[in-house]
N, C-alpha and C positions, 0 to 999 in steps of 0.2 A: 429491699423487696417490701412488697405491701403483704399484710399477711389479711383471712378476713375477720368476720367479723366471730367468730366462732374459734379463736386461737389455740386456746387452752382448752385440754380435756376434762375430767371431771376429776375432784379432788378425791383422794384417797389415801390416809391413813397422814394425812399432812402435808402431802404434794401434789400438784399437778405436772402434766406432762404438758407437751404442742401438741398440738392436734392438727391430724392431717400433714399435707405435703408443702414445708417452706422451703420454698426454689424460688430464684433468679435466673430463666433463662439465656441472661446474657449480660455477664458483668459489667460495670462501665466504664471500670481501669484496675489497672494492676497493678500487683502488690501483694504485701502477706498480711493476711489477717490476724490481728493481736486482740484485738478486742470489740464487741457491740455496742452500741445503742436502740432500744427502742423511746419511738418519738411518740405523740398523740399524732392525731387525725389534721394536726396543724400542723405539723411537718418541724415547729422548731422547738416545741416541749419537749424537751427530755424526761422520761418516764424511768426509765431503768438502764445500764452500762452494768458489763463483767469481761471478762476476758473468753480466748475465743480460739479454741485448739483442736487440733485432730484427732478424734477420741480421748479428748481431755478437755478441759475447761469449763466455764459455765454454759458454755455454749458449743458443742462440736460439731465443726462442718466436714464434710465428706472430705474439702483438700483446701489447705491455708492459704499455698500458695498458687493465687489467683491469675490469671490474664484476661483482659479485656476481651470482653466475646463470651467467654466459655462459661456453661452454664455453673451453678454454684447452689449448694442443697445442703441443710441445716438437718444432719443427721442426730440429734437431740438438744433437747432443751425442758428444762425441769426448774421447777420452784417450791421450794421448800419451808413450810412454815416455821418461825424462828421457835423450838423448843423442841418441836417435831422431831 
């Protein structure tokens, strides 16, 4: 998913949140989601990877287990400054 340009919320007390709604409305293939990447704007920098779970992980989506088609929505996503 493309997210814009406006991702992250505003920092507070060491973290940031996502900001706004990241949805896919329609996946491209199926599967279980294990883990992310975010890329640059170049589509093959890798910027950041974590892992990627259902009310867990660095990243939790609404439902892991994906099929081709059906939409897919990034219900948190958080960054935590190291000390913080």
């Amino acid at each position: 998913m493309n997210l814009a340009s406006d991702w992250m919320g505003a920092a507070s007390s060491g973290a940031v949140a996502k900001a706004g709604t990241w949805q896919d409305a329609s996946a491209d293939a199926t599967g279980t989601a294990a883990h992310f990447r975010l890329y640059k704007t170049d589509g093959t920098t890798c910027i950041m990877q974590g892992t990627v779970g259902q009310g867990s992980g660095d990243l939790s989506l609404d439902n892991t287990s994906i099929v081709a088609g059906q939409q897919v929505t990034v219900n948190t996503f958080t960054l935590t400054a190291g000390g913080a």
